[in-house]
DRENGU-587175 format. One record per residue (C-alpha): residue in three letters; z, x, y. Coordinates in Angstrom, 1 decimal. Layout:
<site "ALA",<Z,X,Y>>
...
This chain:
<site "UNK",<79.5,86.3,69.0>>
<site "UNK",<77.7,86.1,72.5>>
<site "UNK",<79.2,88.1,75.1>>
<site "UNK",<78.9,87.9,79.0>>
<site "UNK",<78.9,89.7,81.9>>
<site "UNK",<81.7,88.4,84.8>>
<site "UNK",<79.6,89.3,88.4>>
<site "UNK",<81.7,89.1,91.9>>
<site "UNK",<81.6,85.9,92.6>>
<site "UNK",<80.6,84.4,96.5>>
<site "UNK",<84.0,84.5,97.9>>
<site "UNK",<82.9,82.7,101.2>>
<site "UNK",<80.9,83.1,104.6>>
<site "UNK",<80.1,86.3,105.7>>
<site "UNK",<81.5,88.5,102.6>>
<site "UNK",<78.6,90.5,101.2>>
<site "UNK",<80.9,92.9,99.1>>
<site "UNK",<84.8,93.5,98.2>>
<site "UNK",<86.6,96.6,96.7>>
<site "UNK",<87.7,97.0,93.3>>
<site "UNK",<91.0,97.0,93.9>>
<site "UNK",<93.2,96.9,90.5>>
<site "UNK",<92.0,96.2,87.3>>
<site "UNK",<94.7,93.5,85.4>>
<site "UNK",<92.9,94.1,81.6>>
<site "UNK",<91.7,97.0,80.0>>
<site "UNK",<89.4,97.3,77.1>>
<site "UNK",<90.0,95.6,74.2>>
<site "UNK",<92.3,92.8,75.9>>
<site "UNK",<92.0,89.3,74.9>>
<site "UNK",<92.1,86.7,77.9>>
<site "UNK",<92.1,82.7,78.1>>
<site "UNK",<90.0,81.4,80.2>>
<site "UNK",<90.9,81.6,84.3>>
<site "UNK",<93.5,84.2,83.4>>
<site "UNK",<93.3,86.9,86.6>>
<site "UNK",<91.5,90.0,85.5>>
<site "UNK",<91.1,92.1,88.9>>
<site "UNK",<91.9,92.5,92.3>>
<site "UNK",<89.6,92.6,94.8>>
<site "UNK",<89.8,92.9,98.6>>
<site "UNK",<87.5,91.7,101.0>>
<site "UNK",<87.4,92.3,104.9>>
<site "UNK",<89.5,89.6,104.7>>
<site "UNK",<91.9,88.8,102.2>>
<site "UNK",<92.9,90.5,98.8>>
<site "UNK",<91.9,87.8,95.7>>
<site "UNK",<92.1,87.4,92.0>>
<site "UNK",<88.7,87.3,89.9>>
<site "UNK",<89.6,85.2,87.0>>
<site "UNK",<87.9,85.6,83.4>>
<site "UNK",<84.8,82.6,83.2>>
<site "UNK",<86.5,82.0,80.1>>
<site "UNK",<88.6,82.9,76.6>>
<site "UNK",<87.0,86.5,74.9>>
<site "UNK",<88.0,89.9,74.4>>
<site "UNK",<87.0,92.8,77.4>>
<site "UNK",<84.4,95.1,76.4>>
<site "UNK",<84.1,97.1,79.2>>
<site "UNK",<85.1,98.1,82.4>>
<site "UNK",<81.6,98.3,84.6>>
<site "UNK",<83.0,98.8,87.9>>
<site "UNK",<85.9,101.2,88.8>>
<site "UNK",<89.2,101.2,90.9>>
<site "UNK",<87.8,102.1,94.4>>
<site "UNK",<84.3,100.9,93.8>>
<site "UNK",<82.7,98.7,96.8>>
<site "UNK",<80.4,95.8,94.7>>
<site "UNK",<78.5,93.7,96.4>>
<site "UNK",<78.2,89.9,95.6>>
<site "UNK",<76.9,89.4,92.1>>
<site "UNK",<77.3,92.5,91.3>>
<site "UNK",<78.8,93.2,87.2>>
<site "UNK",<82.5,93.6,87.6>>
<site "UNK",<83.0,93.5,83.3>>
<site "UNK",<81.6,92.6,80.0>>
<site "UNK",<83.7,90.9,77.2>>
<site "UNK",<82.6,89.1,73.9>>
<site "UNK",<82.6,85.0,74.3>>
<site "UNK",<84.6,83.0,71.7>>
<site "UNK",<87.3,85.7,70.6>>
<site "UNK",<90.0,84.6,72.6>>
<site "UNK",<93.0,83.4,71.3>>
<site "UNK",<91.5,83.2,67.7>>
<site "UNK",<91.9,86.8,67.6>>
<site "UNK",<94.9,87.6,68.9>>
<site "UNK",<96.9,84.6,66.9>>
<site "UNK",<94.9,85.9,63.0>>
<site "UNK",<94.5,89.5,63.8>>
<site "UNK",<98.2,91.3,63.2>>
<site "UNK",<99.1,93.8,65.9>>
<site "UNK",<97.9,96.9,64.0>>
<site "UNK",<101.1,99.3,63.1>>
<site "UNK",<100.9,102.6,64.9>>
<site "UNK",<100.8,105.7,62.0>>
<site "UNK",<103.5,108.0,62.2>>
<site "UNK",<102.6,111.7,62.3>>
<site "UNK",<105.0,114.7,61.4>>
<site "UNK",<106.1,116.5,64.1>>
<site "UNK",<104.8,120.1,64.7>>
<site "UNK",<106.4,122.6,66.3>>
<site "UNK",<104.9,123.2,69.7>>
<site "UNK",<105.8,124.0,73.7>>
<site "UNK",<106.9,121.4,75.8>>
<site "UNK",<103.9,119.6,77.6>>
<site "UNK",<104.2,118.2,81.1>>
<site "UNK",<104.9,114.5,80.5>>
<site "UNK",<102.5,112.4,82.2>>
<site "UNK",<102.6,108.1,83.3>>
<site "UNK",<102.1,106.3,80.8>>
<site "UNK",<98.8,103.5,81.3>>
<site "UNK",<99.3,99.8,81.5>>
<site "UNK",<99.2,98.2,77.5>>
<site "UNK",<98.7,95.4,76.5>>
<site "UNK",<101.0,94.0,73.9>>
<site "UNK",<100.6,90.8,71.4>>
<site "UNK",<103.2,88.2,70.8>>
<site "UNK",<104.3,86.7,68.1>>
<site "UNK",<103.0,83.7,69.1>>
<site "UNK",<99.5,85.2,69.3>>
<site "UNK",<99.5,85.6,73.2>>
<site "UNK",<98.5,88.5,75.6>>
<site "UNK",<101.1,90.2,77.7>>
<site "UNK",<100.2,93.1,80.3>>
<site "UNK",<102.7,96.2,79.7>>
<site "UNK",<104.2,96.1,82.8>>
<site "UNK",<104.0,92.8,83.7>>
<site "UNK",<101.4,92.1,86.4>>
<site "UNK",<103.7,91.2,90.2>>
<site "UNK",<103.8,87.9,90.6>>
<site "UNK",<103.1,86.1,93.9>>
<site "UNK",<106.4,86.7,95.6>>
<site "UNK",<106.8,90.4,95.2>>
<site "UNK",<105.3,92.0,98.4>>
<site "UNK",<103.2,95.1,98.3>>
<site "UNK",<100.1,96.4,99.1>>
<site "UNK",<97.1,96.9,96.1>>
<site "UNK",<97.2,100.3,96.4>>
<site "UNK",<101.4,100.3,95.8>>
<site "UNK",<100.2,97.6,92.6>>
<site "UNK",<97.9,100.3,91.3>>
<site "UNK",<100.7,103.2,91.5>>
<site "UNK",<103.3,100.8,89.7>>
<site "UNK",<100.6,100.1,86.8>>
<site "UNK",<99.7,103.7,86.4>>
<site "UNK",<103.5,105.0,86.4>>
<site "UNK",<103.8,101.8,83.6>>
<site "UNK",<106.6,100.4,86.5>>
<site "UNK",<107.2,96.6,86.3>>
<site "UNK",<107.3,95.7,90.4>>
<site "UNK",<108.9,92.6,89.5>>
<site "UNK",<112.4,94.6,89.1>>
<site "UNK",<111.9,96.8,92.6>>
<site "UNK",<113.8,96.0,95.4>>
<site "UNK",<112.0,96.2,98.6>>
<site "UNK",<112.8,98.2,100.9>>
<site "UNK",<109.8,97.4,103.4>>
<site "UNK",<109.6,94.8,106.3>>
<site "UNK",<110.3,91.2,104.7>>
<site "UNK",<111.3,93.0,101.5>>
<site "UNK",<108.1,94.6,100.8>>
<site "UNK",<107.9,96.9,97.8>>
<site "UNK",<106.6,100.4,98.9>>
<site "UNK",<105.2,103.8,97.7>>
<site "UNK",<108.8,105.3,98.4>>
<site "UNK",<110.5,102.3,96.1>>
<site "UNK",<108.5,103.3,93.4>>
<site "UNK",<109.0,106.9,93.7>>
<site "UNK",<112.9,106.3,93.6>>
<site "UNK",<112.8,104.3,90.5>>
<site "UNK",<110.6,107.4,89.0>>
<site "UNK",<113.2,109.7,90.2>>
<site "UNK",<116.5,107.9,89.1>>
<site "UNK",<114.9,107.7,86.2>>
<site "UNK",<114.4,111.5,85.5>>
<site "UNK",<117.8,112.5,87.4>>
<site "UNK",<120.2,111.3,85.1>>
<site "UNK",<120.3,114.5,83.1>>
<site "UNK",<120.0,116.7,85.5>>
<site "UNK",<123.2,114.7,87.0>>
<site "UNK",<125.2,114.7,84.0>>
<site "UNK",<125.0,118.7,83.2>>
<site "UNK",<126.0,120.0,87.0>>
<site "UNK",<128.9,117.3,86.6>>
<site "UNK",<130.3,119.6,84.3>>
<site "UNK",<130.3,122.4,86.7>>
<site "UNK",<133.5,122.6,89.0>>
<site "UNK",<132.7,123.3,92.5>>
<site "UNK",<135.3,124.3,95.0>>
<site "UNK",<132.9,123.3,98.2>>
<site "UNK",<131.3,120.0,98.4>>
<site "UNK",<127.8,120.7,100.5>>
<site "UNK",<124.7,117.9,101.3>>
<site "UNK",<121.9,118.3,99.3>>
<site "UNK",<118.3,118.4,100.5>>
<site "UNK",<116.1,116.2,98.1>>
<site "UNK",<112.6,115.0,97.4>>
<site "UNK",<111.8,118.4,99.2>>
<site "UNK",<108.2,119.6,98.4>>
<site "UNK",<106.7,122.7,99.2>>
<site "UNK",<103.1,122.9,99.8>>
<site "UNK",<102.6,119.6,100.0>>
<site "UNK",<98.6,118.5,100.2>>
<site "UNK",<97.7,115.8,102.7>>
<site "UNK",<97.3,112.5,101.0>>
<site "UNK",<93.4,111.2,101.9>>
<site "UNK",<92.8,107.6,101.3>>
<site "UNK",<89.5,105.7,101.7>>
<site "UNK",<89.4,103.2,105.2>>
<site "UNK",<88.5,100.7,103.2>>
<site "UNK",<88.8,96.6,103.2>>
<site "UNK",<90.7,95.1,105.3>>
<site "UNK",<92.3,97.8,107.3>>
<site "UNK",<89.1,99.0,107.9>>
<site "UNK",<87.9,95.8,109.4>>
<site "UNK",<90.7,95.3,111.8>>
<site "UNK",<89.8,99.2,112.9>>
<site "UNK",<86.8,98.3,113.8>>
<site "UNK",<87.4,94.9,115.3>>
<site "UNK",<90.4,96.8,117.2>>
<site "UNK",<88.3,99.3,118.3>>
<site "UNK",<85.3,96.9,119.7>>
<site "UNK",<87.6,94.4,121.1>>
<site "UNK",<88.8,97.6,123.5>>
<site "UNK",<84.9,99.3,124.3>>
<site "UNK",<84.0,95.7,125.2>>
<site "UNK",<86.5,94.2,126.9>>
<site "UNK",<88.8,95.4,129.6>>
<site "UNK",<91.8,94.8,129.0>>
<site "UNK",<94.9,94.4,131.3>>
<site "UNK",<98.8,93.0,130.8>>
<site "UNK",<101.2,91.2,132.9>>
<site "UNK",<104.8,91.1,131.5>>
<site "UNK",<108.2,88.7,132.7>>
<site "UNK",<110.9,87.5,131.0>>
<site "UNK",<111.9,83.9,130.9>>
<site "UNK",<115.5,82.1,130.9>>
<site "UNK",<115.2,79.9,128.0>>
<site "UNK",<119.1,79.1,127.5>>
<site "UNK",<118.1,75.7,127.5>>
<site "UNK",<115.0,76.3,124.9>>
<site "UNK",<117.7,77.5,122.7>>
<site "UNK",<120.1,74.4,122.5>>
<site "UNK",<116.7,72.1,122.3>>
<site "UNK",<115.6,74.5,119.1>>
<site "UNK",<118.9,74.5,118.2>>
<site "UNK",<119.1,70.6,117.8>>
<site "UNK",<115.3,70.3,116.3>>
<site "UNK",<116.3,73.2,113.7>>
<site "UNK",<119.0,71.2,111.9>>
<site "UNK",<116.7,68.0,112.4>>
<site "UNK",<114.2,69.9,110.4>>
<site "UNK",<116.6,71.2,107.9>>
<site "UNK",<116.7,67.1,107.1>>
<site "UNK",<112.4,67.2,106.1>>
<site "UNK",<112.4,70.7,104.6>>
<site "UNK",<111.2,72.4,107.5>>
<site "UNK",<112.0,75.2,109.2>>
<site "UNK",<112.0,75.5,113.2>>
<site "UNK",<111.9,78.5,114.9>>
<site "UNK",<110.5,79.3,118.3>>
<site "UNK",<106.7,79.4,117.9>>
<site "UNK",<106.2,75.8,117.4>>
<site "UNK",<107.7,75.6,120.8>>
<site "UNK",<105.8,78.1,122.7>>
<site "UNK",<102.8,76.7,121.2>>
<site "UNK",<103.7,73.3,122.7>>
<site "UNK",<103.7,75.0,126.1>>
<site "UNK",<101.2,77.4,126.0>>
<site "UNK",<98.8,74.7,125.2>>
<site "UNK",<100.1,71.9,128.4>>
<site "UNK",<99.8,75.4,130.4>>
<site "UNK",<96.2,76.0,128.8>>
<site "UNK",<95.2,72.8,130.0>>
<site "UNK",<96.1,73.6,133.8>>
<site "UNK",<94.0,76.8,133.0>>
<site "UNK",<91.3,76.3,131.1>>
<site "UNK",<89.4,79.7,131.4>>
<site "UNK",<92.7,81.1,129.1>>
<site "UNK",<90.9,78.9,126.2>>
<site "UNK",<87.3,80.5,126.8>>
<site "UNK",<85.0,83.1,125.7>>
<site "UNK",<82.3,85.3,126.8>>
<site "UNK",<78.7,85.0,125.2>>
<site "UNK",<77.7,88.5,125.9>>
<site "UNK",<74.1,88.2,124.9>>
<site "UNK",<73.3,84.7,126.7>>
<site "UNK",<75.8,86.0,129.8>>
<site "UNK",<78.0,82.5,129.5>>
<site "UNK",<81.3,81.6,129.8>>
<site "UNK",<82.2,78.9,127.0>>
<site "UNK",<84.9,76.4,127.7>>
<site "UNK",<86.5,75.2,124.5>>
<site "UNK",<87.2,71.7,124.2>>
<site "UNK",<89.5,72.2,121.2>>
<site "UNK",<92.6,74.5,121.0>>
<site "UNK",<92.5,76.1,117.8>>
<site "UNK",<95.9,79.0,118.1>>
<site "UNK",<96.2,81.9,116.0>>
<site "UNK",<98.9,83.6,115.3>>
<site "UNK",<99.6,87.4,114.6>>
<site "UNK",<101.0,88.0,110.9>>
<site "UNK",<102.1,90.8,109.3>>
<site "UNK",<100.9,91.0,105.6>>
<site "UNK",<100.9,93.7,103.4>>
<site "UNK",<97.4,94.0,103.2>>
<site "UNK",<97.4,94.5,107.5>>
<site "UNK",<97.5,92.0,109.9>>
<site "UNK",<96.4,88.9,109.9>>
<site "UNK",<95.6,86.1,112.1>>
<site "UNK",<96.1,82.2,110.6>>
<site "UNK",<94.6,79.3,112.8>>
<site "UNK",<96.3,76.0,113.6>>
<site "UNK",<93.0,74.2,114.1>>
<site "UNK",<93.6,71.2,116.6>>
<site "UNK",<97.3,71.9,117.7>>
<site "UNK",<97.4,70.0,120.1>>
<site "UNK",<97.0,67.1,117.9>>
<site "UNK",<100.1,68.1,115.9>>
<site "UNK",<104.1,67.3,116.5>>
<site "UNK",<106.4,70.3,116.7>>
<site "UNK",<107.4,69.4,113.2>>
<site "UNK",<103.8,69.4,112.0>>
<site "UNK",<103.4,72.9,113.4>>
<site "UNK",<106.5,74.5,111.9>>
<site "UNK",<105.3,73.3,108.1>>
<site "UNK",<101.8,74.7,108.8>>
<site "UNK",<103.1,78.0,110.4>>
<site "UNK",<104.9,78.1,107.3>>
<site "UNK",<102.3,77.5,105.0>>
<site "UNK",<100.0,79.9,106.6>>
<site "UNK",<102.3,82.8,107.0>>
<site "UNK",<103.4,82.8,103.4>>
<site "UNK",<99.6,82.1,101.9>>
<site "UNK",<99.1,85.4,104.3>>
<site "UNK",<101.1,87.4,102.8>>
<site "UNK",<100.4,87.1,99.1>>
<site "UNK",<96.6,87.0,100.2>>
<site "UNK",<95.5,83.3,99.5>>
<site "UNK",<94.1,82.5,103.0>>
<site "UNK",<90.4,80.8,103.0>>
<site "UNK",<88.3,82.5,105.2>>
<site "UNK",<88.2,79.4,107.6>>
<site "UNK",<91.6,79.4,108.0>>
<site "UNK",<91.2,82.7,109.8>>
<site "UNK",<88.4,81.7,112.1>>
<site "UNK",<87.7,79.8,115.4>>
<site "UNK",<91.1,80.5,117.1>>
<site "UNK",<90.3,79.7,121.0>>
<site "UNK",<93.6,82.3,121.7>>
<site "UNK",<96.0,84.1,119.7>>
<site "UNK",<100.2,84.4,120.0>>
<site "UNK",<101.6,87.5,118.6>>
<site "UNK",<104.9,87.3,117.9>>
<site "UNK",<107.5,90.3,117.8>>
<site "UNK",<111.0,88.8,118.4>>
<site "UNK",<111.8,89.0,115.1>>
<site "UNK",<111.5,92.3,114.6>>
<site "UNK",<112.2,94.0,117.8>>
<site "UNK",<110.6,95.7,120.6>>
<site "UNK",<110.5,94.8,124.4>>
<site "UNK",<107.0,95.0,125.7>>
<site "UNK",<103.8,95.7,124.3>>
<site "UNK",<100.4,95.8,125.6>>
<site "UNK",<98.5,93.8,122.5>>
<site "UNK",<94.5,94.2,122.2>>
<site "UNK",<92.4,90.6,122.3>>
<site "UNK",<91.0,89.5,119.2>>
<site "UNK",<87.7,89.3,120.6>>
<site "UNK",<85.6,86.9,121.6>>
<site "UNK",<89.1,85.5,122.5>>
<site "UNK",<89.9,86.0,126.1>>
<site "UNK",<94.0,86.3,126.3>>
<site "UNK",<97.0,87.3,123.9>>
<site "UNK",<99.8,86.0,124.5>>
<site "UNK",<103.2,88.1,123.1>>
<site "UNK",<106.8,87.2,122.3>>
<site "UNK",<109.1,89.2,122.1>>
<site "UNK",<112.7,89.5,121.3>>
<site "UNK",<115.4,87.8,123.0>>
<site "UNK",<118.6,89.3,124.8>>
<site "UNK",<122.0,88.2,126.3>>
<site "UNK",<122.4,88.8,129.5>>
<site "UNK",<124.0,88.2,132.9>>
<site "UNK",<121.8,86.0,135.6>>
<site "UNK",<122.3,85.4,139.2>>
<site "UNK",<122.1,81.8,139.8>>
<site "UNK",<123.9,79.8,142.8>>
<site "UNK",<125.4,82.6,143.8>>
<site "UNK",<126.7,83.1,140.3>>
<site "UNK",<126.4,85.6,137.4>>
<site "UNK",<126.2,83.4,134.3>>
<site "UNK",<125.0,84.5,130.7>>
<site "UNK",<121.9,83.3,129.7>>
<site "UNK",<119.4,83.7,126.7>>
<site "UNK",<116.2,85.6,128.0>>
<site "UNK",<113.0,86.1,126.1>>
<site "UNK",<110.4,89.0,127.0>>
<site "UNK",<106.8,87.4,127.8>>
<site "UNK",<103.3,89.3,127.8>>
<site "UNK",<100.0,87.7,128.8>>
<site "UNK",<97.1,90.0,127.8>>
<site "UNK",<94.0,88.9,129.7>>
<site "UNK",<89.9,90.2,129.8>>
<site "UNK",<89.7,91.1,133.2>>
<site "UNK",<85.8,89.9,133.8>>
<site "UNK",<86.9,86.4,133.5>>
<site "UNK",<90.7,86.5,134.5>>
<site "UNK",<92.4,88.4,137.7>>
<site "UNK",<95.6,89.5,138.0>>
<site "UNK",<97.1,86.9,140.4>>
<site "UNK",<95.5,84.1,137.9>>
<site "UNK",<97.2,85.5,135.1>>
<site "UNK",<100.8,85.6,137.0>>
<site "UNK",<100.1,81.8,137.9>>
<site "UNK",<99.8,81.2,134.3>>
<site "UNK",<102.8,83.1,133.3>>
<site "UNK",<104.7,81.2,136.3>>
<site "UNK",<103.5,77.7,134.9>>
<site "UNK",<103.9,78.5,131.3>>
<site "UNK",<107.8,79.9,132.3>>
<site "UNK",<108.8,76.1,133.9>>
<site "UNK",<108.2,74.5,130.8>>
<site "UNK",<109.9,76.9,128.9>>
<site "UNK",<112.6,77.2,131.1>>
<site "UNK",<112.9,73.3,131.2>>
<site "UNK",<113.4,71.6,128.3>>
<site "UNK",<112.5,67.7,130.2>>
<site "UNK",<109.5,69.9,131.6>>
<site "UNK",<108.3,70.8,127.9>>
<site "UNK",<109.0,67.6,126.5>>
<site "UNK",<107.2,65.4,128.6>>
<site "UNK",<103.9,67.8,126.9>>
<site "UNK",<105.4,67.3,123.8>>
<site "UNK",<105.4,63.4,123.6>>
């Protein structure tokens, strides 16, 4: 039978090379054809390389770790021996040997297997996480070598997201149960808190700056040597946002759709970009230009466990407030389980980070350069307002507007937050942009 050699494929513009992230095979695995076979991270997203088509691995060229450029051999299996095989060829009966006397050896994690089925197919011992379990590749590759199915981990992680520690507890409930059972047995007069996971001597864990996280370092860190950076903060009274959300929230429950607050700001920030247009510009630093942009393409600030990522709404403000809560949807969930296409992470004109949900009240965000302004969200608070000669409880929301100083001064940027506040502030205001 022929046999082939599976090369990185060209994932898109700009990617010259991607990290072996996890092997999903080993040798001697028969696959179908597009079944996922490794994971591999670029600077900008984590994807699946799936197998050109049905045959049985050979061998594993490139290892866990590895950077391979485009084109480069990933594997090499035998064409033609897919199914056939593993549906003819019984599951070969392990040989039991007699047991020998010996010293306890140090047990160690068992690899990832790969089992046959009765009905002839391929199953990956554990199970491979599907789509909806969050965690990080290198968490996927700890799982696989301690044999841990992630599917059956609670996460303990920010929006449920499996992590390091969540696999370590399975490992050690897992081992503790005997240890439990025989100091049961032992009375004890004084009931005292126990210390535990406590490890002497640690060693520093060192982990290659890799992928992804290591473009957003460097992005981070050129964003602040080029551009200086300064932030203006206010908060804003939206108690009448929050009936008008309120009411669009439970119309949207009626499509499927789910309205939260960004759809919203995004509406105003735009009408405001329009009455300040150098917000939606750039610097050309080699021609020593300012560019105007015509379009207003916003990004938005996710949190993914692969780092952050920003998704663009291309052409907002062509889009109803219902149009933008399905795509800020779609986006944000295709972040996180690493599906984005590169071009839905370019071309942003400015970018909303977004912290309300998960706390904080100011931050001083860095501009995702060549972008001139961030603008941040943060979370919102009860709390008494003077009005008429009045204290009254209103709903307030924390505001940041995080500008490049060469082309925006400080009183500029405090007119913007002043203009971009009355539209938030008034509902009619808001809605007029809206229509």
């Amino acid at each position: 039978m022929s046999t082939t050699n599976l090369t990185l494929p060209d994932i898109g513009e700009g990617v010259t090379e991607g990290e072996m992230v996890a092997w999903l095979v080993k040798v001697g695995d028969t696959v179908e054809a597009d079944q996922p076979v490794a994971e591999v991270m670029t600077d900008k997203a984590t994807v699946e390389v799936p197998a050109p088509d049905a045959g049985v691995i050979k061998e594993l060229v490139a290892k866990e770790g590895d950077v391979v450029p485009i084109g480069e051999t990933l594997l090499k299996m035998e064409l033609g021996a897919g199914s056939a095989v593993a549906a003819s060829s019984p599951a070969p009966k392990a040989e039991a040997t007699p047991a020998t006397p010996s010293s306890p050896t140090p047990t160690t994690p068992a690899a990832p297997q790969a089992v046959a089925s009765p009905q002839g197919q391929v199953n990956i011992m554990p199970p491979v996480a599907d789509s909806d379990v969050l965690a990080s590749p290198s968490t996927r590759r700890f799982a696989r070598e301690l044999n841990i199915d992630l599917n059956t981990i609670p996460g303990t992680g920010l929006a449920g997201r499996v992590t390091r520690d969540d696999v370590l507890k399975v490992v050690g409930n897992s081992s503790a149960g005997t240890s439990q059972a025989s100091s049961a047995a032992t009375p004890s007069t004084v009931s005292l808190p126990t210390r535990t996971n406590f490890v002497t001597n640690a060693q520093d864990e060192r982990v290659p700056l890799r992928g992804i996280r290591k473009k957003i370092a460097e992005n981070m860190q050129m964003a602040k040597r080029v551009v200086p950076h300064f932030t203006l903060m206010d908060e804003a009274d939206v108690t009448q946002l929050v009936r008008i959300r309120n009411q669009a929230k439970a119309v949207g429950e009626k499509y499927g759709v789910k309205v939260t607050y960004l759809p919203f700001v995004m509406k105003a920030l735009i009408a405001t970009l329009k009455e300040f247009p150098m917000f939606n510009a750039s610097i050309d630093d080699d021609a020593g230009e300012i560019v105007y942009k015509k379009n207003f393409n916003l990004g938005f600030a996710a949190d993914t466990p692969n780092g952050l990522m920003v998704p663009v709404i291309k052409n907002a403000d062509q889009k109803s407030l219902l149009e933008l809560s399905a795509e800020i949807i779609d986006l944000s969930k295709r972040a996180r389980d690493g599906k984005l296409k590169l071009d839905e992470m370019k071309g942003a004109t400015i970018t909303i980070t977004n912290m309300g949900s998960i706390g904080g009240t100011y931050a001083t965000p860095i501009i995702n350069h060549p972008e001139v302004a961030i603008l941040g969200m943060y979370k919102m608070v009860k709390k008494p307002v003077y009005i008429d000669g009045k204290f009254k409880a209103a709903s307030v929301m924390n505001y940041t507007i995080t500008a490049d100083h060469r082309l925006i001064d400080g009183a500029v940027a405090a007119n913007f937050l002043k203009s971009l506040f009355s539209k938030l502030e008034n509902p009619a205001e808001l809605m007029l942009h809206m229509i």
